[in-house]
C-alpha positions, -999 to +999 in steps of 0.1 A: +013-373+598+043-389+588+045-408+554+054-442+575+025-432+597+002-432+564-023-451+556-018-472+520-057-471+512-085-451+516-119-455+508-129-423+496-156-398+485-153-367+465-170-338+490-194-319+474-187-280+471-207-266+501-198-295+522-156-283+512-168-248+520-185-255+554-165-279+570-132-257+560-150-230+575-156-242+611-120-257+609-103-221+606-132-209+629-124-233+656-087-233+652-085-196+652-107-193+687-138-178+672-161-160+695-191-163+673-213-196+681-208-222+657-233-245+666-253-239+635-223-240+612-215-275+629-253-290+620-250-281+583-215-292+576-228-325+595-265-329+579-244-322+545-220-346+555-243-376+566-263-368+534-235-376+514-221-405+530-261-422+527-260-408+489-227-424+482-227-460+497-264-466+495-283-445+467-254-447+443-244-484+446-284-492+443-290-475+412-260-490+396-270-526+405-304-519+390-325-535+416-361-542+415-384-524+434-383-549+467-344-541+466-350-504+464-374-505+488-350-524+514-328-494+505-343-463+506-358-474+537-330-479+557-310-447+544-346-429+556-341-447+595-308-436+588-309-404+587-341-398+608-316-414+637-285-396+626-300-365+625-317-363+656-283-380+682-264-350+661-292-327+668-293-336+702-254-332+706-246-301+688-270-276+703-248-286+736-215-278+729-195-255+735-165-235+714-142-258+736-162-289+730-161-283+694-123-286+688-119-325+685-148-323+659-128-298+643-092-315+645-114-347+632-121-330+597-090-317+595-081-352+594-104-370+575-106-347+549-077-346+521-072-317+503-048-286+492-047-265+526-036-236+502-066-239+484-102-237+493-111-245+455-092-278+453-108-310+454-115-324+487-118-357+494-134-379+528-113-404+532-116-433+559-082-450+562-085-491+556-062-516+568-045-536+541-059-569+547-094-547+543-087-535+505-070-565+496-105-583+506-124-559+482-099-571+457-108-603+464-146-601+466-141-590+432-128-613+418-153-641+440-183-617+420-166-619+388-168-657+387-207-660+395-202-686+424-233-686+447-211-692+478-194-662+473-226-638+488-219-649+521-181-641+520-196-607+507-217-604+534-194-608+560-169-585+549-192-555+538-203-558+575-174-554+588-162-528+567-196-509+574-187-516+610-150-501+608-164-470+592-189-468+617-167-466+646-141-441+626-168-419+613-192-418+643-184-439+676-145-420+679-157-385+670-187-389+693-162-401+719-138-375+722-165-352+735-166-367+767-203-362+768-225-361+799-242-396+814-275-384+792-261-370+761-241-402+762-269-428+766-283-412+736-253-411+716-247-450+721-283-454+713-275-438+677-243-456+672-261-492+682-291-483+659-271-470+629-248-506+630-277-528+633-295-510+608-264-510+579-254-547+592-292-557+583-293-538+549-263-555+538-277-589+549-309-581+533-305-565+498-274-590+487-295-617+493-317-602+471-290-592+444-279-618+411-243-625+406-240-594+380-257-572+410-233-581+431-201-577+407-215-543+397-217-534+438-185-544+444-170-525+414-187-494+426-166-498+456-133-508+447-138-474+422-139-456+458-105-474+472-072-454+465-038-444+481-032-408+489-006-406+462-038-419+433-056-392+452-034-366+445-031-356+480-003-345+507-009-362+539+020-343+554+005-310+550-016-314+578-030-280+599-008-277+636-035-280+666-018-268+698 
């Protein structure tokens, strides 16, 4: 990737150890042409992976607004649908594929996730591009929190969903995608997809309805904590793994 090809902001995660380990180990399995299955491999480095994502834009952002237990349970609810969905479309998919099928999945983490390539005990990072206007409207939520005006919840609304949405389709919907599944495998995959927007898009429509002014402003901290550029990441887009 080209620095003018790069994207200014991310909205980021730190990846936890063993997620580092296992995804960076079924990308040099897969770009190397191992023999061995790596269907297992595949389902921990994506249960680890969805576990995260629930952990870090649901579980985290609730415990730092401090919300009452109607708010908490509108959370933890959800993230349980979730990942009961998630993990059975995944499930579903996985035990299908083949070594062949596997590579876009593969050449999709190498993407997403910045890091050292000469390194396996650097910081990683999962990174989901955004476009400018995108972080500049976090920026701007912020400041709408800051100043306690009730009108601002439904700008805040609309442009978590959309975020949600965008990462949605980035994280899931293309990677899903790319495999070309069959009519059935397919079905079911769109089925996940569907189910996992509606079910974010509600949350967010649910719990900040819920949420005070200070609620909100702490939420929307949280995540503008979690927006950088590559370069306040520390990270070299342009040493990107080749993929014949």
């Amino acid at each position: 990737m080209s620095a003018a090809n790069a994207p200014e902001h991310f909205m980021w995660f730190e990846a936890t150890t063993s997620l580092r380990h296992n995804a960076e180990t079924f990308i040099q399995n897969i770009h190397k042409g191992e023999r061995t299955p790596q269907n297992d491999l595949l389902q921990r480095v994506l249960d680890e992976f969805v576990a995260q994502c629930l952990e870090i834009y649901f579980l985290i952002p609730m415990e730092r607004a401090e919300l009452g237990p109607m708010g908490r349970k509108i959370v933890t609810t959800a993230v349980a649908t979730l990942r009961k969905t998630l993990q059975m479309v995944l499930g579903r998919i996985v035990r299908k594929l083949s070594q062949r099928d596997m590579r876009p999945l593969a050449e999709f983490m190498d993407r997403v996730m910045l890091r050292d390539h000469a390194s396996l005990r650097g910081t990683s990072y999962v990174a989901f591009p955004l476009e400018p206007q995108s972080a500049a409207e976090f920026r701007h939520m912020q400041q709408l929190a800051h100043s306690g005006d009730p009108a601002a919840i439904s700008s805040v609304i609309l442009s978590f969903q959309t975020i949600a949405d965008e990462a949605v389709t980035y994280f899931f919907a293309e990677p899903i995608d790319s495999l070309r599944l069959g009519p059935v495998l397919g079905k079911l995959a769109q089925i996940g997809i569907d189910s996992t927007r509606s079910v974010i898009s509600g949350l967010i429509r649910r719990i900040f309805s819920t949420m005070t002014s200070a609620q909100v402003a702490n939420t929307i901290d949280y995540f503008c904590q979690h927006i950088a550029t590559a370069d306040q990441l520390g990270v070299a887009l342009q040493s990107r793994r080749e993929w014949a």
